[in-house]
C-alpha positions as CSV (number, residue, x, y, z in Angstrom):
1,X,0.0,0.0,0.0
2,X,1.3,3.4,-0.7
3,X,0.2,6.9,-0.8
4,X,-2.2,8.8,1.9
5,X,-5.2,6.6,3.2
6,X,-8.3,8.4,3.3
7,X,-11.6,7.8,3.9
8,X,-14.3,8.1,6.2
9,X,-16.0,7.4,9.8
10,X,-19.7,7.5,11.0
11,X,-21.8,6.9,14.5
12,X,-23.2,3.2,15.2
13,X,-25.2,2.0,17.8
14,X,-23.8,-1.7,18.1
15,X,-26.8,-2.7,19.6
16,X,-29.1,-2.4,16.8
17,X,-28.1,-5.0,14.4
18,X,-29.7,-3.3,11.2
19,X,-27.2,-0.5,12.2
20,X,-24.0,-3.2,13.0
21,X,-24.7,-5.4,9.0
22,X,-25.3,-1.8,7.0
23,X,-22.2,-1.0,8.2
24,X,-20.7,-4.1,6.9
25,X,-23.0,-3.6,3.6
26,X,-21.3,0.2,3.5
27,X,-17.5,-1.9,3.7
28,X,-18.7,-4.4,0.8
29,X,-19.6,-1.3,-1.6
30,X,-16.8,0.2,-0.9
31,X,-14.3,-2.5,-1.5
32,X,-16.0,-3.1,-4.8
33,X,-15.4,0.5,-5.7
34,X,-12.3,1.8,-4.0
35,X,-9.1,-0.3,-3.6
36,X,-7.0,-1.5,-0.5
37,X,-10.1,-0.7,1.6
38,X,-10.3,-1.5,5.2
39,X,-13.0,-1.7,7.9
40,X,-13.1,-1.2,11.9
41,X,-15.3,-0.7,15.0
42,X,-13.8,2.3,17.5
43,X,-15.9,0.7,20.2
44,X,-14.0,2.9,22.6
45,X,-16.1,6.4,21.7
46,X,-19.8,6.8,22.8
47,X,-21.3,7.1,20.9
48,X,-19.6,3.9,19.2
49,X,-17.7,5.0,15.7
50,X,-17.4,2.8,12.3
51,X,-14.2,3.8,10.3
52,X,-13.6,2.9,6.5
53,X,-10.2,3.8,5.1
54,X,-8.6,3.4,1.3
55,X,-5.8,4.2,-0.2
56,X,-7.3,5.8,-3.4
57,X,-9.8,9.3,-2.7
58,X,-12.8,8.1,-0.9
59,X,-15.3,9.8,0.9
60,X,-18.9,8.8,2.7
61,X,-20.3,11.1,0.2
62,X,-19.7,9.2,-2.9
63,X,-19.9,5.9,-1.3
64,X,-23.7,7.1,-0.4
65,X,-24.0,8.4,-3.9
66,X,-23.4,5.3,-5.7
67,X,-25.1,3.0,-3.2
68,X,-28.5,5.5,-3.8
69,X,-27.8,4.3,-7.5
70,X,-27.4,0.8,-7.2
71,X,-29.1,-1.0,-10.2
72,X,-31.0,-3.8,-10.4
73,X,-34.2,-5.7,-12.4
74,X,-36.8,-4.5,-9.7
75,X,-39.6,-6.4,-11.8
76,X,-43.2,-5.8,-11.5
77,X,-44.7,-5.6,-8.1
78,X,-47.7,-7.8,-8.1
79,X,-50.8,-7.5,-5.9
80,X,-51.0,-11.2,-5.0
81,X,-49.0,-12.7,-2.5
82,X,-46.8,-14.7,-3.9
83,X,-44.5,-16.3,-1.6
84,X,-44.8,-20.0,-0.1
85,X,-42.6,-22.0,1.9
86,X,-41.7,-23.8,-1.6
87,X,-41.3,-20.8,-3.8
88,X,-38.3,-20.4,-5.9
89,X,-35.7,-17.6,-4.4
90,X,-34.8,-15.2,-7.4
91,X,-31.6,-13.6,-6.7
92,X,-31.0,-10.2,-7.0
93,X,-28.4,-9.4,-9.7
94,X,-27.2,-5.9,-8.7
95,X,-25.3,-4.4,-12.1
96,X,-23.9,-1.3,-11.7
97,X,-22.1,0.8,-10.3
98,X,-20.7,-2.6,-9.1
99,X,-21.8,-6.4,-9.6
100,X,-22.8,-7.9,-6.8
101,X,-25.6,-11.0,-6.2
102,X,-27.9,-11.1,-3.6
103,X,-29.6,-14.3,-2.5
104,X,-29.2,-14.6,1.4
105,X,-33.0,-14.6,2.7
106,X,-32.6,-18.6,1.4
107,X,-31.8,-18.3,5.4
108,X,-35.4,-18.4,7.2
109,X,-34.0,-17.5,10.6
110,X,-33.0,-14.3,10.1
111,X,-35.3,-13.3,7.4
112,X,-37.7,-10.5,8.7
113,X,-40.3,-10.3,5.7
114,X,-42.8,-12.5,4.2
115,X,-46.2,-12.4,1.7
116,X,-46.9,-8.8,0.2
117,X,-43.8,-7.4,1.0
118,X,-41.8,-7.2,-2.2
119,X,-38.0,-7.5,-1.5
120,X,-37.3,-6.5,-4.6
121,X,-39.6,-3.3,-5.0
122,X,-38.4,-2.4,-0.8
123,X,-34.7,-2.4,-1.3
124,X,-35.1,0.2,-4.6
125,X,-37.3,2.0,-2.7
126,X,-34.4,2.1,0.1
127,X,-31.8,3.0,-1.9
128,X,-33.0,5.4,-3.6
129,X,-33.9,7.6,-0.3
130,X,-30.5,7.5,1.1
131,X,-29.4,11.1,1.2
132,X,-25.6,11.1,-0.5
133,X,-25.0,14.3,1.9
134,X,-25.7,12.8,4.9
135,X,-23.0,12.9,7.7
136,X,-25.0,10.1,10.1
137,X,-26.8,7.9,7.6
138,X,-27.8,5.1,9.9
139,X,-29.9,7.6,11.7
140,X,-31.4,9.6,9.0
141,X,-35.4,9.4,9.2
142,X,-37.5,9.7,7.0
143,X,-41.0,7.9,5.5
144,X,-39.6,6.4,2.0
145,X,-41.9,6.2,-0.9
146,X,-41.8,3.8,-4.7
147,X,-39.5,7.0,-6.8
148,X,-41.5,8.4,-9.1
149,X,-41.7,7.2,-12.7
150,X,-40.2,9.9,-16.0
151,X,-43.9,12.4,-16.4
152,X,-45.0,11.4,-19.4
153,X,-47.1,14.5,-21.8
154,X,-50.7,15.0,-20.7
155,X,-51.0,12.4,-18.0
156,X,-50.9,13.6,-14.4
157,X,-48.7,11.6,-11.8
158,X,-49.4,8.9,-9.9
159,X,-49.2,9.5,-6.3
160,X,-46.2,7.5,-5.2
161,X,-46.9,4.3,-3.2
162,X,-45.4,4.2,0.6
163,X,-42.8,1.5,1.2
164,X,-42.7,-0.4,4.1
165,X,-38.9,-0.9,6.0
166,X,-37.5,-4.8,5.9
167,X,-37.3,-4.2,9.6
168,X,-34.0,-4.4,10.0
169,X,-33.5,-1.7,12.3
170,X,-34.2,-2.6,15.9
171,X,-36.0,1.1,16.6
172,X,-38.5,0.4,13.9
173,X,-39.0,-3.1,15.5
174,X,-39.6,-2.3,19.0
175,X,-42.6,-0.4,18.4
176,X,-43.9,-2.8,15.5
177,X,-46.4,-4.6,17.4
178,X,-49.9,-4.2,17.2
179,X,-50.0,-4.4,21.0
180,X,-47.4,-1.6,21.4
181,X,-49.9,1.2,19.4
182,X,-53.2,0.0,19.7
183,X,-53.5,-1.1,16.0
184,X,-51.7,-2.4,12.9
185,X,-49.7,0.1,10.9
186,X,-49.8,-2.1,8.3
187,X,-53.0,-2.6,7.7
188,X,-54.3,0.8,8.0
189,X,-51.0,1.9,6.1
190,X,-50.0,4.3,7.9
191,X,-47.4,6.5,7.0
192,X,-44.4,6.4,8.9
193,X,-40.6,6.7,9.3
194,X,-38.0,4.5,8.2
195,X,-34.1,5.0,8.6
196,X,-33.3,3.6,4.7
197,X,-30.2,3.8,4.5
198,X,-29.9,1.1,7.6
199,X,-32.3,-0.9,5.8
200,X,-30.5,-1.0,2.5
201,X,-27.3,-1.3,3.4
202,X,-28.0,-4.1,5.9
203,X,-29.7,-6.1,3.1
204,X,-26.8,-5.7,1.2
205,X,-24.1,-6.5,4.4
206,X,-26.2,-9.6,4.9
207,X,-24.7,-11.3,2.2
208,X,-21.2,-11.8,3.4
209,X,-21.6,-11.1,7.2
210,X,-24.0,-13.8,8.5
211,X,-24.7,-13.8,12.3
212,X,-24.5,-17.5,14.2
213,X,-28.0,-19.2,15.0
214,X,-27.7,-19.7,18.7
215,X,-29.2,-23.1,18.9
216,X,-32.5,-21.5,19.9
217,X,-35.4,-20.7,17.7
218,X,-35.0,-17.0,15.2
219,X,-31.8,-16.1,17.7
220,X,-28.7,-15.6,16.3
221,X,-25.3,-13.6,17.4
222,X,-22.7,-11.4,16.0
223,X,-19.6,-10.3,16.7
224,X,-18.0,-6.9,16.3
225,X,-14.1,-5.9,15.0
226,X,-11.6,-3.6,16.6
227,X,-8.9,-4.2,14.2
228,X,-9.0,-2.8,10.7
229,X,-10.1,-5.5,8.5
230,X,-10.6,-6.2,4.7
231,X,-14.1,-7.1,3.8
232,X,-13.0,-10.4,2.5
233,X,-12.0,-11.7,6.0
234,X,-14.9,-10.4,8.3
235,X,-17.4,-13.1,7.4
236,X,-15.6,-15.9,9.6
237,X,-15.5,-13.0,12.6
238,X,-19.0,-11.8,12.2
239,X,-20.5,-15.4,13.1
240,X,-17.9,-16.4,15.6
241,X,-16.0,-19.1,14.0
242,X,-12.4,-16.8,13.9
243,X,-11.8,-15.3,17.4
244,X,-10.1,-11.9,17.4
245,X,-8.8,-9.7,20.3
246,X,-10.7,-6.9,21.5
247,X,-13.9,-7.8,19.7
248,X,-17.2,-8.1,21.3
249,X,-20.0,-10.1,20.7
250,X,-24.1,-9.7,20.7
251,X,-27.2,-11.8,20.8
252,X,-30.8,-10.7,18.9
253,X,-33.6,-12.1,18.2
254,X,-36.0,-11.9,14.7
255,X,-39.3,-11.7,16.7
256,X,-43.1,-11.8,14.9
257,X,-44.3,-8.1,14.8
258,X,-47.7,-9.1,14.0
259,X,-50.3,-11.7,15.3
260,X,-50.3,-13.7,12.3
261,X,-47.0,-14.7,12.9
262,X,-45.1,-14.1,9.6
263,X,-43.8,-10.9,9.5
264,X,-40.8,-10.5,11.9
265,X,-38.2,-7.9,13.0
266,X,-35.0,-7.6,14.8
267,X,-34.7,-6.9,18.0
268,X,-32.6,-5.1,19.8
269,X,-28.9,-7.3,20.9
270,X,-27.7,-7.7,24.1
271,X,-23.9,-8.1,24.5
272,X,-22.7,-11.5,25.7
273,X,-20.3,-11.6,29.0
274,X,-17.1,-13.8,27.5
């Protein structure tokens, strides 16, 4: 490696494991588009800091630029639900401004989405609302809606259909249940706040940095890097298997958010003593 590094850092709240994998979904993009590219948690800040470094010019603001471009066949968005336990999974074939496949939801356990909810039509939704000038990303609010089609001449505009998170982020979660308002957002569709770029970029770190099932049922646990790290080497540390020092390690679960017991969220971790 040679020349000046530079790069980039941003807040993270370890315990929210939408927060934790978008940050390892922020590391993949930029690996893919900047080179010699390392990754680390400053754990010892508050609030907790994740720092990306590179050897050639790189900065948050064009990493969120290009991830808010991110193309991909979004398909149509059928009404009828189309998903069964025996459905086929269709990958997601990202093609520019990088190439990238996505096809980790195969893994029920920590898969928060089911039925209506398009995965497909959500992450462009996502992406597109992550604001490139953002200096705190994972905590930028905001309700996300479908991005509106090119007007065409004499026909007026559609108005642009809500999206609904992946529920991802363990703030969203925690309030998700009908017992915790009184009523279902999602059936009166109800407009509401999202963070999107947590719930992009977590989609897309969920690929390479899978948490370890705990043995019990929708738990699984994760485990957070000191030490700057290339992306290619933080899958084995993420889920435990490659011990290093300094790192810390946390337990969620993917609870049901609703009484029909298909749609699920992530909770908020707890750290585990070691």
């Amino acid at each position: 490696m040679s020349g000046s590094p530079s790069g980039f850092c941003i807040p993270v709240d370890l315990g929210n494991p939408g927060q934790f994998f978008a940050c390892c979904g922020l590391l993949e993009l930029a690996d893919r588009l900047w080179a010699d590219v390392t990754g680390r948690f400053d754990c010892a800040r508050v609030p907790s800091r994740f720092e990306v470094a590179a050897q050639a010019p790189a900065s948050l603001h064009d990493l969120l630029l290009d991830a808010a471009r991110l193309d991909f066949d979004v398909g149509k968005d059928e009404a009828e639900d189309y998903e069964t336990e025996d459905s086929a999974l269709h990958p997601i074939v990202i093609k520019r401004p990088v190439s990238l496949v996505l096809d980790w939801w195969s893994e029920k356990s920590i898969k928060p989405w089911a039925g209506s909810m398009k995965e497909r039509a959500i992450l462009h939704a996502m992406l597109r609302a992550i604001d490139p000038d953002s200096l705190d990303p994972l905590n930028d609010a905001k309700a996300v809606f479908d991005p509106l089609p090119p007007a065409e001449a004499g026909k007026r505009r559609k108005k642009p259909e809500k999206r609904e998170p992946f529920y991802f982020d363990s703030r969203r979660g925690s309030n998700a249940h009908p017992l915790d308002s009184g009523f279902s957002p999602d059936v009166h569709q109800k407009e509401s706040i999202c963070f999107p770029a947590v719930e992009a970029m977590c989609f897309v770190g969920l690929q390479r940095a899978r948490p370890q099932t705990t043995g019990e049922p929708n738990e699984s646990r994760y485990t957070v890097w000191t030490r700057p790290m290339p992306v290619n080497a933080i899958a084995p540390v993420v889920c435990g298997l490659a011990r290093i020092q300094g790192s810390l390690t946390f337990e969620f679960k993917n609870i049901f958010r609703t009484d029909q017991r298909k749609h699920k969220c992530f909770a908020r971790a707890v750290r585990v003593k070691e």
